[in-house]
VOGU-3710 file (C-alpha; in Angstrom, 3 decimals, decimal comma):
1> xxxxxxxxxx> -27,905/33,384/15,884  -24,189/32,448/16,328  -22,172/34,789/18,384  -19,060/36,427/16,886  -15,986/36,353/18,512  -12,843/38,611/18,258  -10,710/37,944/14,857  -8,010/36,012/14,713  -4,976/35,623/12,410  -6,007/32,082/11,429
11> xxxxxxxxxx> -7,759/29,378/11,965  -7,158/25,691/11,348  -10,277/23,275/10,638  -8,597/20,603/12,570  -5,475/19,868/14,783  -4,120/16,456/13,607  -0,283/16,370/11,700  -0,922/18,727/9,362  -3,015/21,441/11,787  -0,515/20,929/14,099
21> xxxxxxxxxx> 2,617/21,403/12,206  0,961/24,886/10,599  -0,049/25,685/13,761  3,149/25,590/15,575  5,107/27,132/12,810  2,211/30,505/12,286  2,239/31,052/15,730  5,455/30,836/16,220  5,710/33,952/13,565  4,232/36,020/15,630
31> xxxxxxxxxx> 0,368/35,694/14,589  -2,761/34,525/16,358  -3,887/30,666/15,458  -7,033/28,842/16,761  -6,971/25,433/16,032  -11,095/23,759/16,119  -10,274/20,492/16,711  -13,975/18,065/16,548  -12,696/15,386/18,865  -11,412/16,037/22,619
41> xxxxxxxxxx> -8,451/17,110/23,694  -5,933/14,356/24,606  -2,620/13,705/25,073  0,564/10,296/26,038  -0,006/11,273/29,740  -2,947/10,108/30,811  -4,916/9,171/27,927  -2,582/6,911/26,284  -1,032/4,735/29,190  -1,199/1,108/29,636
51> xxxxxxxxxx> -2,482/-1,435/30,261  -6,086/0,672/29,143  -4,489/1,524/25,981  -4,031/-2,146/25,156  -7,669/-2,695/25,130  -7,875/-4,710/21,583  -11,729/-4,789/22,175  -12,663/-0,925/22,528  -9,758/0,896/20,152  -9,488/-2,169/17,546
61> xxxxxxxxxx> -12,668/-3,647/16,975  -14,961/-0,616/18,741  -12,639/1,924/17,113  -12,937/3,887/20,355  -10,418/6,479/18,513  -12,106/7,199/15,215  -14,844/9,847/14,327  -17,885/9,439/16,188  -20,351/8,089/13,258  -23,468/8,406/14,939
71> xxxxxxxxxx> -22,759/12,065/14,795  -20,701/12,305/11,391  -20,479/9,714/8,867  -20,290/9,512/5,455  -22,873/7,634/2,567  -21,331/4,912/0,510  -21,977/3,308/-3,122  -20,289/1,753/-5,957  -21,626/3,402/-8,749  -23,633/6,317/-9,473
81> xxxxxxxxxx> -26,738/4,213/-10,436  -26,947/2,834/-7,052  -28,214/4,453/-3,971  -25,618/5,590/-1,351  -26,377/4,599/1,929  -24,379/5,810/5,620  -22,067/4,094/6,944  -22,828/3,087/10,497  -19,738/1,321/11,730  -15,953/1,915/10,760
91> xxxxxxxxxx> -14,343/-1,422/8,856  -13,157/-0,210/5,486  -11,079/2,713/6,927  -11,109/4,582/10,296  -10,991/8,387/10,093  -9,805/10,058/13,468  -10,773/12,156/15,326  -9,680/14,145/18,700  -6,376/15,552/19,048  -3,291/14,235/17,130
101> xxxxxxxxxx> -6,018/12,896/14,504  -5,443/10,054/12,683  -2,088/10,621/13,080  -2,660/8,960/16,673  -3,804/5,715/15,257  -1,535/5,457/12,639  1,556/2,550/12,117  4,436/4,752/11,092  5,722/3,558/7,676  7,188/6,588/6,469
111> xxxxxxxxxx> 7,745/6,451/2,796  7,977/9,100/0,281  6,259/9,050/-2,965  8,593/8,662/-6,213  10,009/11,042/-8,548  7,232/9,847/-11,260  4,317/9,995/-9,295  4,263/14,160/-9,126  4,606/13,983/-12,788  2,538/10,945/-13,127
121> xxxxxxxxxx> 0,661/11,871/-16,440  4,047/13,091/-18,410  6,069/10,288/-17,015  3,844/8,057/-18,298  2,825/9,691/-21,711  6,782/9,975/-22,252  7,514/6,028/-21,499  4,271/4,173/-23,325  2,433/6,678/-25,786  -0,337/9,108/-25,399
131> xxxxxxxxxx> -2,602/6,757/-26,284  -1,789/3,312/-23,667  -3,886/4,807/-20,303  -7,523/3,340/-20,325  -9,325/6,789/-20,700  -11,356/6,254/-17,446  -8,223/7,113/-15,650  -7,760/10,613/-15,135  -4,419/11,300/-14,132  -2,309/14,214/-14,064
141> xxxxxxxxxx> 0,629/15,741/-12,652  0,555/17,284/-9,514  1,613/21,237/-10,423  4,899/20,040/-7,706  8,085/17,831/-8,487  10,080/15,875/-6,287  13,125/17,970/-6,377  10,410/20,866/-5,207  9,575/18,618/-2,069  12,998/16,740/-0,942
151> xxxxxxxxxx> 13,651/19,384/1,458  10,330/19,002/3,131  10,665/15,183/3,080  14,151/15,816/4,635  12,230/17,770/7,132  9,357/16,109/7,998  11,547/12,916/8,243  13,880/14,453/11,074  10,909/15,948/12,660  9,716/12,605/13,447
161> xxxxxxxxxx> 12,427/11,171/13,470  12,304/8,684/10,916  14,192/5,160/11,645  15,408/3,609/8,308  18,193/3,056/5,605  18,857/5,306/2,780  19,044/3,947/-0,803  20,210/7,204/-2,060  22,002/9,845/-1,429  22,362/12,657/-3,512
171> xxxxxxxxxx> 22,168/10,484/-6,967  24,565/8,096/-5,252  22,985/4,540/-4,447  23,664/3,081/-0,869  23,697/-0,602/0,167  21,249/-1,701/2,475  18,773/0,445/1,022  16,106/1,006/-1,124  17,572/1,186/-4,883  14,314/2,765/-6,444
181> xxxxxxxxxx> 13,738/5,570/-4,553  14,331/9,300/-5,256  17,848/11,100/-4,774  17,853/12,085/-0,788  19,868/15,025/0,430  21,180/12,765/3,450  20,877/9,668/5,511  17,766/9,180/7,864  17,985/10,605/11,321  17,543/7,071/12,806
191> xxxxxxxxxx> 19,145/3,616/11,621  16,552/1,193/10,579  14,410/-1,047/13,201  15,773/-4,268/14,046  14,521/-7,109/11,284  11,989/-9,337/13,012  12,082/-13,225/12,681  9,530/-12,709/9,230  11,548/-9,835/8,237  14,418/-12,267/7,789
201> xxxxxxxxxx> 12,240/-15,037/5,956  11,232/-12,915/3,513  14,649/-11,509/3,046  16,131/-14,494/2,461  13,270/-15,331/-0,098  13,689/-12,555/-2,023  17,278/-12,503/-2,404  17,161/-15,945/-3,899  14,874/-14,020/-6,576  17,498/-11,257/-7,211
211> xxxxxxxxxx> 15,396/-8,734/-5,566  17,138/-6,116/-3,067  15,227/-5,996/0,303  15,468/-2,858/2,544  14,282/-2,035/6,510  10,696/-0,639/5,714  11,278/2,884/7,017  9,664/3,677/10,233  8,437/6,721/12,752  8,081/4,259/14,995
221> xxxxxxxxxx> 12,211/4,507/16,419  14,733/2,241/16,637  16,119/4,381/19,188  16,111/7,069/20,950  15,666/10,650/19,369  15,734/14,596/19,927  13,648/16,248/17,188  14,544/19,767/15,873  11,773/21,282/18,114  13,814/19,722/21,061
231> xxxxxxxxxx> 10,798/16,700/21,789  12,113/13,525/22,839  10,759/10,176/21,563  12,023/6,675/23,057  12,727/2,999/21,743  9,851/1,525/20,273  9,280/-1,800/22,246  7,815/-3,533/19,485  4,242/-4,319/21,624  2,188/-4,981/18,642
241> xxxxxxxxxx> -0,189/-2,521/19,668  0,417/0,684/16,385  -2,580/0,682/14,483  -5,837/1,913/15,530  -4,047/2,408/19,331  -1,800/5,423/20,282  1,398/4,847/21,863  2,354/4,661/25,444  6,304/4,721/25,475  6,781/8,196/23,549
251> xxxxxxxxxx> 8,073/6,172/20,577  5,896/6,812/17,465  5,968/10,151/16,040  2,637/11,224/16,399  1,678/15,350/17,088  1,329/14,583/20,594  5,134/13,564/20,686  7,008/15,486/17,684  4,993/18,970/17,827  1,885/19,693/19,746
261> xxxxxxxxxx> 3,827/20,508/23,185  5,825/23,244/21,535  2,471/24,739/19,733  0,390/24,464/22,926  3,322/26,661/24,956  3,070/29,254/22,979  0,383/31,831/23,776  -0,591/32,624/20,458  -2,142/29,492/19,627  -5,444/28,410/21,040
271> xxxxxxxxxx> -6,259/24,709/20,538  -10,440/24,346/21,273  -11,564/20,676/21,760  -14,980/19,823/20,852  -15,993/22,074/18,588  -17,537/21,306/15,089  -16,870/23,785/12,322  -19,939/23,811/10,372  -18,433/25,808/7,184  -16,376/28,501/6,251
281> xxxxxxxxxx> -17,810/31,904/5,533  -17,345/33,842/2,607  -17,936/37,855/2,248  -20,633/39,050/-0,194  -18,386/38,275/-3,437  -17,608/35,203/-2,859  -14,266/35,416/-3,430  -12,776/35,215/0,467  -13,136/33,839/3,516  -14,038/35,878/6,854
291> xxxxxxxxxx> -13,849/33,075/9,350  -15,659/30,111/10,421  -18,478/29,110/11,993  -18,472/26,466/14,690  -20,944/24,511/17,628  -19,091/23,802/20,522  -19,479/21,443/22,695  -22,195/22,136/24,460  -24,385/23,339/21,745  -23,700/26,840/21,415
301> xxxxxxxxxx> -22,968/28,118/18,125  -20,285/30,976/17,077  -18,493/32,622/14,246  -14,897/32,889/14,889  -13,840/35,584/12,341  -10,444/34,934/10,661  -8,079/36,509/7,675  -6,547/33,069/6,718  -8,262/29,956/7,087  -6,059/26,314/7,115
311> xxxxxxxxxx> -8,475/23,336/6,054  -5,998/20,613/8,051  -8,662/17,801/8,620  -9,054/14,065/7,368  -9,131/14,077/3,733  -12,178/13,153/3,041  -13,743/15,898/5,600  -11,502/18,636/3,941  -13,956/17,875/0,771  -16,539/17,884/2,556
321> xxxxxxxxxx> -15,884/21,311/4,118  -15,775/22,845/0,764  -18,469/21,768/-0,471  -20,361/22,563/2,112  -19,059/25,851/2,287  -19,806/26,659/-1,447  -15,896/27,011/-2,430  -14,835/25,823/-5,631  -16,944/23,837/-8,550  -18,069/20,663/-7,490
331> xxxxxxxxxx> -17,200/17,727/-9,647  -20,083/16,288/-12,119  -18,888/12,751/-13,206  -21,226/12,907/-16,358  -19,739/16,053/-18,007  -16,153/15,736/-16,303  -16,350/18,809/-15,047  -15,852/21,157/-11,879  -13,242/20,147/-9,721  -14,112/19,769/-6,210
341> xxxxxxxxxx> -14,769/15,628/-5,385  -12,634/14,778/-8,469  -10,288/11,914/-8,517  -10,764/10,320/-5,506  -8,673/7,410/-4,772  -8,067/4,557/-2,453  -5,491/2,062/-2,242  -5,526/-1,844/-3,519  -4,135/-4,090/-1,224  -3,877/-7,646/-1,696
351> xxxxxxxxxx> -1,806/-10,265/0,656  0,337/-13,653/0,413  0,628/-16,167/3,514  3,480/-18,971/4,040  2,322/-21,301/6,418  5,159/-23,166/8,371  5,757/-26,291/9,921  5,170/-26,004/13,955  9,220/-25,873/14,034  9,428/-22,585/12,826
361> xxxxxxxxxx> 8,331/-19,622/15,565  6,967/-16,354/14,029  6,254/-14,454/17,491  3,692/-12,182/15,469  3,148/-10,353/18,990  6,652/-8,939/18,764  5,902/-6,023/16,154  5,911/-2,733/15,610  3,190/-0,696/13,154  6,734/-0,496/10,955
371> xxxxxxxxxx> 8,814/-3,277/11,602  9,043/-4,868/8,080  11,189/-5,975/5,473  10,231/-4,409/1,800  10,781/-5,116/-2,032  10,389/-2,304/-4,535  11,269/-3,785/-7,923  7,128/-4,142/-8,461  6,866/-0,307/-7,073  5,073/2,321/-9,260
381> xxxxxxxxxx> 6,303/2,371/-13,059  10,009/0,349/-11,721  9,046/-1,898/-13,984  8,190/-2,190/-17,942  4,019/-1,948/-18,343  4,389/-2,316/-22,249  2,764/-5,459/-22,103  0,771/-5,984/-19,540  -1,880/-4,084/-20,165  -1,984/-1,568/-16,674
391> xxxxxxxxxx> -0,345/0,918/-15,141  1,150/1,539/-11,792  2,228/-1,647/-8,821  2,896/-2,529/-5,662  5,647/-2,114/-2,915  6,239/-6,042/-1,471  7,142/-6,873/2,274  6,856/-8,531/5,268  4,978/-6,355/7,305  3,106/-8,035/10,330
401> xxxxxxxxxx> 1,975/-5,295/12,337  0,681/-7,305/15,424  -0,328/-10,970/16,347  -3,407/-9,317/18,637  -5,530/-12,700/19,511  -9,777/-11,394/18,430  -8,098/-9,688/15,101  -5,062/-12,195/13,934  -5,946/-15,449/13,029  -4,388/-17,071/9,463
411> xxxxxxxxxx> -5,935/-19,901/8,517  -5,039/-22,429/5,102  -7,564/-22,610/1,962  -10,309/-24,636/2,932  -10,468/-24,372/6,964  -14,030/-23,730/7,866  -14,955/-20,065/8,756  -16,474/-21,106/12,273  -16,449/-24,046/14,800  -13,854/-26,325/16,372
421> xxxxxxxxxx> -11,825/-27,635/12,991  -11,601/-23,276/12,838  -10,355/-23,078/16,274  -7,792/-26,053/16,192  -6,287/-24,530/12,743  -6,063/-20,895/14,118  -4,310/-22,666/17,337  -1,647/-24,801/14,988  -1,243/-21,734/12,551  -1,165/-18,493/14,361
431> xxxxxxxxxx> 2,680/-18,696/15,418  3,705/-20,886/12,190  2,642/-18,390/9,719  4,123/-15,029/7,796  1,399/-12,883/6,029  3,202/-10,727/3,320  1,642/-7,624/2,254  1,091/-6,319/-1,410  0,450/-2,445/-1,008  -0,752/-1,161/-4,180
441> xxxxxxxxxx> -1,615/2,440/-6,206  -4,780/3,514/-6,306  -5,847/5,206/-9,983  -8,642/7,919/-9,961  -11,549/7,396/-12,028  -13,867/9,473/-13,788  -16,608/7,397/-11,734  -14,954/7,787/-8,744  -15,832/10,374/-6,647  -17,117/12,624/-3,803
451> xxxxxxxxxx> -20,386/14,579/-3,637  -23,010/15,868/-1,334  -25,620/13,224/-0,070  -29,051/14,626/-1,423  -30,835/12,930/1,656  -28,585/12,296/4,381  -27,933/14,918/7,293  -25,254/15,093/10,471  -26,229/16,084/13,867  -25,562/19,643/12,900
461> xxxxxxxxxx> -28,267/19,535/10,009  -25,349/19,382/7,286  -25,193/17,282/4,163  -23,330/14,247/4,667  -20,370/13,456/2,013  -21,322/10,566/-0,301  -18,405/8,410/-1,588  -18,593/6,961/-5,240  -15,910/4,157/-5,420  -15,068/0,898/-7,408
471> xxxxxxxxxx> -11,791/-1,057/-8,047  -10,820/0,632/-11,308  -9,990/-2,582/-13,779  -6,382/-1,139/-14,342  -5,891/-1,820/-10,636  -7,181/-5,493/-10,501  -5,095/-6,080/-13,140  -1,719/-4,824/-11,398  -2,746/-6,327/-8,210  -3,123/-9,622/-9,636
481> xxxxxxxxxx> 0,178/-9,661/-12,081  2,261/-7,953/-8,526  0,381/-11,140/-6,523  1,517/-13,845/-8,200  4,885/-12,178/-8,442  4,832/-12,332/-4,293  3,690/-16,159/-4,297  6,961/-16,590/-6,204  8,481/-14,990/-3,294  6,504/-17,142/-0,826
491> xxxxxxxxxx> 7,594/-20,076/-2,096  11,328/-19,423/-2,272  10,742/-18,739/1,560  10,813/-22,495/2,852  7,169/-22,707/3,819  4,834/-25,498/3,597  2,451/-23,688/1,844  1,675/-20,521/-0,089  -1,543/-18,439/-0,509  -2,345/-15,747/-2,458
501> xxxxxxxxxx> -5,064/-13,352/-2,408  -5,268/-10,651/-5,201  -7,686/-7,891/-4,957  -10,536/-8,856/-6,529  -13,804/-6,314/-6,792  -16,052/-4,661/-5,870  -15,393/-2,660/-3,577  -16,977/-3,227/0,199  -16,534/-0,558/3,359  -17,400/-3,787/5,346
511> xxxxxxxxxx> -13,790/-5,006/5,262  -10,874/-3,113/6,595  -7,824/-2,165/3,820  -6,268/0,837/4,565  -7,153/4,157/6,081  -5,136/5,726/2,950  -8,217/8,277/1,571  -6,814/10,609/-0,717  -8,162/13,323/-3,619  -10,792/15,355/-3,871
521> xxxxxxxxxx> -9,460/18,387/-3,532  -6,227/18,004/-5,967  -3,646/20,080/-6,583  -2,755/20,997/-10,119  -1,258/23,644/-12,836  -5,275/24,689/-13,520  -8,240/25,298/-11,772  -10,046/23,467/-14,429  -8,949/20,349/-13,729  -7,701/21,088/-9,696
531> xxxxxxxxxx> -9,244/22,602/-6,526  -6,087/24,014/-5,117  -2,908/25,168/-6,985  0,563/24,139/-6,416  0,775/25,961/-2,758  -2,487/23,632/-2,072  -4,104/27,195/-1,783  -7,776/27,290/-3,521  -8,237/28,808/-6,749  -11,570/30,290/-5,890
541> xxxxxxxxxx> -10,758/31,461/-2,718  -6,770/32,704/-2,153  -7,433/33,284/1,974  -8,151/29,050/1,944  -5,630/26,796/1,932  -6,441/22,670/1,729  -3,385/20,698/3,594  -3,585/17,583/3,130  -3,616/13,600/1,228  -6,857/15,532/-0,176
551> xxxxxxxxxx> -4,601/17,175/-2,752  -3,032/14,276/-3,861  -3,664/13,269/-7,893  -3,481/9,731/-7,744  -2,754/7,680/-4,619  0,858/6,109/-5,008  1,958/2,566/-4,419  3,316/3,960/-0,598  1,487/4,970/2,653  0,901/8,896/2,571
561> xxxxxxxxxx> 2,263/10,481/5,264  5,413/11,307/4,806  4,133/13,306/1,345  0,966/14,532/3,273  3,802/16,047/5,949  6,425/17,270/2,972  3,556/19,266/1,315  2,573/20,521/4,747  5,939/22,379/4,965  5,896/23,337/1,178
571> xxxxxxxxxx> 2,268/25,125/1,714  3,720/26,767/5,026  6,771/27,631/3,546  4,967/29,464/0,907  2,627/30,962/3,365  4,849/32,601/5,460  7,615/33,936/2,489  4,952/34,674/-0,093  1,669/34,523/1,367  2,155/36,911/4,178
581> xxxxxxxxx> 3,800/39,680/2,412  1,486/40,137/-0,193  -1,955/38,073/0,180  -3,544/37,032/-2,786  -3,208/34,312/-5,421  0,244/32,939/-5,364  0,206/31,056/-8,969  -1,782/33,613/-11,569  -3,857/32,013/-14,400
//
C-alpha cells in the first residue's frame, strides 16, 4: 500500500530542461513544485570535474550518463509483423537520466525550427497540391506558428545564452548569417564560436558553389555570459569532450548552469532524486489527475497527491507515462486511430568525408559539441520538391564534434574493418580528414509508432514502451538527392578524396545517429488526430500537461532543443496567465 503524502501544487515527472525551466518559473509564483527526478541528483561541482569526466570509456562507450536499461528500457522492431525485442545496451540513441537529463549530455547546436515546419501540412498542400505527399506520411500542422513562438525562442536563446550570428532580423536579412531562417526579434546574446580549421574548408567549398555558410549556432559560448536569472557560464575551451559527457568549465548551457541553482534556492520547490514515478492517478471519472505515484529509492512506494501535474521527461518516457497511466487513446496503426504513440519520428542522418593529403592538419581534438560551419539552401522545403519525388532535406556542415581516439577513426572505401592495414590507415587518416554531416527531417508514418510491450516488464512490474520504426522511403530519397549534393561540396574542398554515405535502410538501434526522439504525444488543433492541444495540455485530462520534443508533428531538418525550450515557455506562459486563473481546458472543442 503506497503511503500518501501531503498535496502539493505540482509535480513534475522529471527535472531535465524542460522540468527545470517549469519548475523554477511555478515556484517562483508563489506555489509548491516537487520535481521526481529517476536518476540521482548531480551537479558541475563535483560530479562533472576533470580529468574523471574525460573518461571516453565509461560516459562514451559505457554511457555511464544515460537511463539505467537493466532497470528501464524500451522493446524495438521494424515493423508490426515482427516481434519487438528490449534493448539491452544504448547505441542508436542515449536517453538520460539523473539531474539536468539529457540536457547534460547534449552538444549545444541551438537551432530553431522554420516558419513551415509548424504549418508543415498547409505549407506544403499550398506549394505542390493536395495530392503530391505519399499517403503513409501523416503530417500536420502543429495547432502553433512561428510568430506564436519567436518570443520564446528569443527567450530560451538568452537563457542559455546562445553563441551565433543572426540571418534575420525583424524581416531584414543580415550578412554572416543564416539567409533561410525565420524573422528574429534581435541578434543572439553571444557572437558566434570561432570557425575551426574544417569550419574554414568547408566554407571555402561551399562558397565556390554559391551557397552562403553561417557559424552553426551554439549553447556551448564563445564567451563569457550572465543569463537573465543572473547564472554565469564561461568560454567554452573547445576540449572535444560535449556529447554523451557534461561539462566541466561552466560553458554549455545545460540546467545545472542556466537554471537549476535559482530553482533549488527557492523553498518552494523540492527536487527528489531517485524516485520512479510509476503513473499518474486519475479520480473516479477519469477526467483529472490527483497526483502521482512513485518508488523511491529504496523501495518504498508513495502517492504524492498533486492539482497540476507537468510530464517534463525524455520524450519517449512522456509516452510511455500516458499510456501507462490510461490518459488519452492510444494509437492503433491498422485503423489510424487514437492518438497517443502516433507519429513518431526520428531523424535521417547521413555523412560525407574529404580525406587530405598528410600536409593538411585537421586537429579534430580541438572541438566543441557546436563548433561548425553550416549550409541551409538543402534545409526543409528551401528548395523546389516538384520533381523529385520527396519532401523535406537536410541542413549541411562541418560539424566535427570531437577527435576522441576508441570512437573517431575515418577510414577510405575499402580499408579493412580490423587488423594492421586498419590500424596504419586510421594512423595516416585521423588528422588528414573532415567528416561533413547531412542532418536530415524525419517524416512520421502511419507504421511508425509507440505502444505498450504485451510481454515485456521494468523493475517496477510496468509495461515496457515498444518502438515501431523504419526509414520512411520519402526520407531515403531526400537523404540520398541532399548527399550527393554534399559530395559536390566535398570535392570543391581540395581533398584527395570524397565519400559519401546516404542513409540507406532499415533501421538498426545497434548504430548510434542521433538522440533526436520526438512524437508521440503531438500537439494539434484536434484531439482526434493529437494528444495535447496547442498549450501541450492533454485533451483528456486538462490538470496534465506534456512538455516536451514528444509534441512535436514531424521532426524537422534541425536538432530540437531550442523548439523543445521555446514551447516550454509557451506552455508556462499559458499556465500561469490562463491556466491558473481559471483551470480547465484552455482550447474548447
Amino acid at each position: 500500500m503506497a503511503e500518501r503524502l501531503k498535496s502539493v501544487d505540482v509535480v513534475t515527472v522529471g527535472v531535465g530542461l524542460t522540468g527545470a525551466i517549469m519548475g523554477k518559473e511555478l515556484a517562483a509564483s508563489g506555489l509548491k513544485v516537487v520535481g521526481f527526478e529517476r536518476g540521482p541528483a548531480r551537479d558541475t561541482v563535483p560530479d562533472f570535474q576533470s580529468p574523471a569526466i574525460h573518461d571516453e570509456l565509461r560516459f562514451a562507450v559505457r554511457k555511464a550518463l544515460m537511463q539505467d536499461n537493466v532497470k528501464e528500457t524500451l522493446t524495438f522492431r521494424n515493423s508490426s509483423d515482427q516481434t519487438a525485442l528490449p534493448l539491452r545496451r544504448w547505441q542508436g540513441f542515449l536517453p538520460g537520466t539523473g539531474t539536468g537529463g539529457a540536457a547534460v549530455h547534449w552538444n549545444g547546436q541551438t537551432y530553431r525550427f522554420q516558419p513551415a515546419d509548424f504549418v508543415y501540412k498547409t505549407h506544403i498542400e499550398e506549394r505542390y497540391g493536395k495530392n503530391f505527399v505519399d499517403p503513409e506520411i501523416t503530417i500536420q500542422d502543429w495547432g502553433v506558428t512561428y510568430d506564436d513562438l519567436e518570443p520564446h525562442f528569443d527567450r530560451f536563446e538568452y537563457l542559455c545564452g546562445t553563441s551565433g550570428k543572426a540571418g534575420n532580423i525583424k524581416g531584414k536579412i543580415q550578412p554572416g548569417g543564416n539567409p533561410f531562417e525565420g524573422a528574429r526579434s534581435r541578434e543572439y546574446p553571444t557572437p558566434p564560436m570561432k570557425e575551426t580549421q574544417y569550419g574554414a574548408l568547408f566554407r571555402k567549398g561551399a562558397e565556390a558553389l554559391g551557397y552562403k555558410p553561417y557559424p552553426q549556432p551554439a549553447s556551448t559560448l564563445s564567451q563569457p555570459y550572465t543569463n537573465p536569472e543572473g547564472l554565469t557560464l564561461e568560454q567554452c575551451v573547445f576540449c572535444g569532450f560535449c556529447e554523451r559527457f557534461a561539462c566541466e568549465h561552466f560553458a554549455k548551457a545545460s540546467p545545472q548552469t542556466i537554471i537549476l541553482p535559482v530553482a533549488l534556492k527557492n523553498p518552494n520547490f523540492e527536487l527528489r532524486p531517485n524516485c520512479q514515478v510509476l503513473r499518474i492517478n486519475l479520480d473516479s471519472t477519469g477526467k483529472k489527475a490527483t497526483g502521482v505515484t512513485y518508488v523511491d529509492g529504496a523501495g518504498r512506494e508513495f502517492e504524492q497527491p498533486a492539482d497540476l501535474v507537468l510530464v517534463t521527461a525524455f520524450a519517449l518516457n512522456n509516452v510511455r507515462l500516458l499510456l501507462n497511466s490510461g490518459i488519452g487513446r492510444p494509437y492503433d496503426p491498422k485503423s489510424a486511430t487514437g492518438t497517443v504513440g502516433r507519429n513518431y519520428a526520428y531523424q535521417t542522418v547521413s555523412s560525407v568525408s574529404v580525406f587530405y593529403d598528410e600536409e593538411t592538419r585537421i586537429n579534430p581534438f580541438m572541438a566543441s559539441g557546436s563548433s561548425g560551419t553550416v549550409i541551409d539552401e538543402f534545409s526543409g522545403d528551401n528548395f523546389d520538391h516538384s520533381k523529385l519525388g520527396f519532401i523535406g532535406g537536410a541542413y549541411v556542415g562541418a560539424i566535427m564534434t570531437n577527435g576522441r581516439p576508441i570512437e573517431f577513426h575515418p577510414t577510405p572505401p575499402g580499408t579493412p574493418s580490423w587488423g594492421l592495414d586498419w590500424k596504419k590507415a586510421v594512423a595516416r587518416h585521423y588528422n588528414h580528414t573532415v567528416v561533413l554531416t547531412v542532418h536530415g527531417m524525419s517524416h512520421p508514418t502511419r507504421s511508425n509508432y509507440l505502444d505498450l510491450d504485451p510481454t515485456y516488464k521494468d523493475a517496477w512490474g510496468m509495461p515496457l514502451l515498444r518502438l515501431t520504426f523504419d526509414f520512411p522511403d520519402n526520407d531515403i530519397r531526400m537523404s540520398k538527392y541532399v548527399t550527393d549534393k554534399t559530395v559536390e561540396i566535398g570535392d570543391a574542398m581540395g581533398g584527395v578524396s570524397v565519400a559519401g554515405a546516404p542513409r540507406k535502410g532499415p533501421y538498426t538501434s545497434t548504430v548510434y545517429q542521433t538522440t533526436h526522439n520526438t512524437g508521440g504525444a503531438v500537439m494539434g488543433k484536434t484531439p482526434d488526430t493529437s494528444a495535447v492541444n496547442r498549450y501541450l495540455q492533454s485533451w483528456d485530462v486538462p490538470n496534465v500537461f506534456v512538455v516536451g520534443a514528444s509534441a512535436f508533428q514531424h521532426n524537422g531538418t534541425y536538432n530540437p532543443t531550442d523548439t523543445v525550450g521555446a514551447l516550454a515557455y509557451w506552455s508556462l506562459d499559458a499556465i500561469k496567465n490562463q491556466y491558473l486563473k481559471a483551470p480547465g481546458p484552455l482550447v474548447q472543442i
